[in-house]
C-alpha positions in Angstrom: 27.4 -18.2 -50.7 30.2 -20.2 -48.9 28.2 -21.1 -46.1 25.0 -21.9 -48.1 28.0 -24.0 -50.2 29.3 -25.8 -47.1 25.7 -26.6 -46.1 25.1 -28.4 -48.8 28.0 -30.4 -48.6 27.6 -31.0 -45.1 23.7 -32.1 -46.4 24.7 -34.2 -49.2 27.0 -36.0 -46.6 24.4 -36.6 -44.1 22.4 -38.1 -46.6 24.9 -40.8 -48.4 25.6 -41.4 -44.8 22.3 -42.4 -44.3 21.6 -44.1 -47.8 24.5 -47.2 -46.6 22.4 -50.3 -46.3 23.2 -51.1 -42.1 22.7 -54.5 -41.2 22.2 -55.4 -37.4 23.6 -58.4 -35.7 20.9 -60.6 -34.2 22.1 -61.4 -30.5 20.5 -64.7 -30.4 20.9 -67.8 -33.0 18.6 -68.2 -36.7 17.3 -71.5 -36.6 17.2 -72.2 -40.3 14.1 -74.0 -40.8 11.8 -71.9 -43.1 9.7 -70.9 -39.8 10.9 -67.4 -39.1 9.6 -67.6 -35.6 12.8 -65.5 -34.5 12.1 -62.1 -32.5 15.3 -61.0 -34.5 13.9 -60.9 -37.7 11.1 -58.5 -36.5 13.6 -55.7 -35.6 14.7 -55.5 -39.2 12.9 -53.3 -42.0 11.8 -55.5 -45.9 14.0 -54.8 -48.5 13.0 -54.9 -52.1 13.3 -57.3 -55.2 12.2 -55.3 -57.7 15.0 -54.6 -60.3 13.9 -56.3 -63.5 17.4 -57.6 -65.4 16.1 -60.0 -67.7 12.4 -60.8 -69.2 9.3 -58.6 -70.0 7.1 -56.6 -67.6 5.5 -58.5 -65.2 2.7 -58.9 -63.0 2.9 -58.8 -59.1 1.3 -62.0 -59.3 3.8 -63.6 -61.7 6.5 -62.9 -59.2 6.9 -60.2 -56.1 9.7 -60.2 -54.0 11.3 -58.7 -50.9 14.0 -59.9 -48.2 16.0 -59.1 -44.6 19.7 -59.3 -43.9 20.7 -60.1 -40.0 24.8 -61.4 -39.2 26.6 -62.7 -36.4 30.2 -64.0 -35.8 29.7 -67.2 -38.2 26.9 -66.2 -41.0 25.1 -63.6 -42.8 21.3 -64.5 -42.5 18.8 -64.5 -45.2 15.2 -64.0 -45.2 13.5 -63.8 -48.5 9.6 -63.7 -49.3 8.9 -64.9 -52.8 5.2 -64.9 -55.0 5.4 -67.0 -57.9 2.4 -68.7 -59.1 3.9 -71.3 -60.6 7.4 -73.3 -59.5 9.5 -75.0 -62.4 12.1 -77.3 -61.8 12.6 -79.3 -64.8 16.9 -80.4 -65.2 17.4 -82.8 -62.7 21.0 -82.1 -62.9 21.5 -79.7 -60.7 24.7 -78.4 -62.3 23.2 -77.8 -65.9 21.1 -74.7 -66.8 20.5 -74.5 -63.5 19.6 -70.9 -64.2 17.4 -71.7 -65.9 14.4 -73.7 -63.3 13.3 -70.7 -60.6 16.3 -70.6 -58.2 17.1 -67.8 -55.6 20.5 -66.4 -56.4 22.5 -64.7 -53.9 25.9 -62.8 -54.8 28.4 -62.1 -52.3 31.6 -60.3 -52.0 33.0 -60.6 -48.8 35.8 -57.6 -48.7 33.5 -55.6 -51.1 36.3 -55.4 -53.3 34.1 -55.2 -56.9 35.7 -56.5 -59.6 35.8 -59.9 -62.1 35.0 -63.2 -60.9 33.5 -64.9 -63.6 35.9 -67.7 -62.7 37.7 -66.7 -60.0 36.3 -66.4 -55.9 36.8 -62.5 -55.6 33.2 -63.2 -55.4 30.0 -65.8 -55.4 27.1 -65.7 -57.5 25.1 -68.9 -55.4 22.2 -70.3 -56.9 19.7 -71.9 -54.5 17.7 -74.3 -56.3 14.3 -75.7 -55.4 15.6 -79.0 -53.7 18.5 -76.7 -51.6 21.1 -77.3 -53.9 23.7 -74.6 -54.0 25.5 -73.7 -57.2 28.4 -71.5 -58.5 30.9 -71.8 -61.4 34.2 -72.6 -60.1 37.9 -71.3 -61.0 38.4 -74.2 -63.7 35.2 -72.6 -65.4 32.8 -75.7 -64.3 30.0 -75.4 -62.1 29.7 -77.5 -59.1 28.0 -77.6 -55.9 29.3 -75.7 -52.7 28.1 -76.2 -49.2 28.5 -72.8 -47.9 25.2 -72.0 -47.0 22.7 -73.8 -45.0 19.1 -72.9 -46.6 14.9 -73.9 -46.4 12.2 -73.0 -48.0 8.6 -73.7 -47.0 5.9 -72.6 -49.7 2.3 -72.1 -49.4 0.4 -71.4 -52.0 2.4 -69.1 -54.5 4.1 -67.8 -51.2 7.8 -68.9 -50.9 9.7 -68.6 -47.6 13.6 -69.0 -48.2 15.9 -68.9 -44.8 19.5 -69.4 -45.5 22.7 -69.1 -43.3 25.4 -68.0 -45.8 29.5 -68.6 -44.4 31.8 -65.9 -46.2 34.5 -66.9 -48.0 37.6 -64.2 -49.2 39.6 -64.7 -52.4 42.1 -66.9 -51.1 39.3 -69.9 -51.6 40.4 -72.8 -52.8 38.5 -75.1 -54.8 38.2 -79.3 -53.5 40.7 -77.9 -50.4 39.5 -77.7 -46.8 39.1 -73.7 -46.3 38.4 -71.7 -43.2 35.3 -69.7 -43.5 35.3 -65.7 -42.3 34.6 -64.8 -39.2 32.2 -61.6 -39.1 32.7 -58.3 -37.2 31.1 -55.0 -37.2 32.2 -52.3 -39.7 33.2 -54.6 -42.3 31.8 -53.6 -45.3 30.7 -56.5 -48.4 29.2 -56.8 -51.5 25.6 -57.5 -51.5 22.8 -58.9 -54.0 19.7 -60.5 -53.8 18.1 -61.9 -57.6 15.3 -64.5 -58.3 15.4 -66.3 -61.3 11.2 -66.9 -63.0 10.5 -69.7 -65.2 7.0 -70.4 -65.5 6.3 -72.8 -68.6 9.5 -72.4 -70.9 12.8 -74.4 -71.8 14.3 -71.5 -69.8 14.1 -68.8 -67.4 11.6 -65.7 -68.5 12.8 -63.0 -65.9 15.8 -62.3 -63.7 14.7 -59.8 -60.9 17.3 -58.3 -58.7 17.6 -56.2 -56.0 20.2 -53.6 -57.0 19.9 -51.6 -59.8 22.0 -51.9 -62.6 23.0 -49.2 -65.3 23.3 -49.9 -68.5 22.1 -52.0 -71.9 23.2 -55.6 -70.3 22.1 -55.6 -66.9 23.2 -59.6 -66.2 25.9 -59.1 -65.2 26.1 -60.2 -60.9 27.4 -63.6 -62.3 30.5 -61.3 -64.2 31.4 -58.5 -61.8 30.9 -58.0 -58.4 30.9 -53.9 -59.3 27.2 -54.1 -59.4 26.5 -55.3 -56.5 25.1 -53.0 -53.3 27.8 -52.3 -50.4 26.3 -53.6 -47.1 28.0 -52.8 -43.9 27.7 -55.0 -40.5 26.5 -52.6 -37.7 26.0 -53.8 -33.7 28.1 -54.9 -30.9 
């Protein structure tokens, strides 16, 4: 019984080691132009956004979604597929209810340390809106724009291609101060999610799909703690 025992602790091992989310380091620069006509991106395996957090039941043809992670030195790369059959972008502000016209939202937490940051930068909840704008809620509780990633999106159709370029940031950000972005290595380990905000014909958004999943009654919670999100770790040479 002790060696059947230490088997299956040996097994259970073997398999959490296999369940962390790797992400390789492309060799060779992402051109971020909504093109995807890098070899890199082929080597990597679609991930899914399928995690409903807000709305009703859907239809795949409402809204399907799936992405890829890459890194190097400077960035943490993007790639994110999106069907929506119908694009709303209706508050020309970009900084109010900006949740609330589709918009990818990406959540970062660069030393994977979980925690608060409703208004604090332990962590980012960016929102990439439809013209490229990039917004988060800053540490004096206001949103406002942030140029920390670089992103396109090309659609066709209802398909959506989103490439985005994303520089990490640790807590020690500063708001309106010149800061020195992260520079990436393998084995560090960060806080990861992926979320697509769906409004097709309302005064505000009808599903929030992620791609963690969240326990719980109240599973909007990315923009509150970074405990939800999924640990990623850098992997390659």
């Amino acid at each position: 019984m002790r060696y059947f025992n230490c088997f299956l602790i040996i097994l259970l091992c073997l398999c959490c080691e296999d369940a962390t989310f790797k992400v390789s380091k492309t060799t060779k620069g992402i051109q971020i132009d909504g093109l995807v006509n890098e070899a890199s991106w082929e080597t990597v395996n679609w991930n899914p956004i399928n995690q409903r957090w807000l709305g009703k039941e859907y239809s795949a043809d409402d809204f399907s979604g799936r992405y890829k992670l890459l890194w190097d030195e400077n960035f943490l790369y993007v790639l994110a597929e999106i069907t929506d059959d119908k694009l709303i972008d209706t508050h020309p502000d970009g900084l109010v209810k900006y949740w609330d016209d589709d918009c990818l939202e990406i959540f970062i937490d660069s030393d994977n340390s979980k925690g608060i940051h409703q208004y604090t930068h332990n962590a980012f909840a960016y929102h990439i809106a439809l013209d490229d704008k990039v917004t988060d809620i800053g540490t004096d509780s206001i949103p406002r724009y942030y140029d920390h990633i670089i992103s396109k999106r090309i659609t066709k159709g209802n398909l959506s291609v989103w490439e985005a370029a994303i520089e990490l940031y640790d807590d020690s950000y500063l708001d309106d101060q010149e800061n020195t972005p992260l520079k990436l290595s393998a084995n560090k380990k960060i806080g990861f999610a992926i979320a697509y905000c769906d409004n097709d014909a309302s005064g505000e958004r009808e599903n929030f799909i992620g791609s963690t999943v969240v326990e719980g009654e109240d599973k909007n919670r990315g923009w509150i703690d970074a405990g939800v999100f999924e640990e990623i770790v850098l992997v390659g040479k």
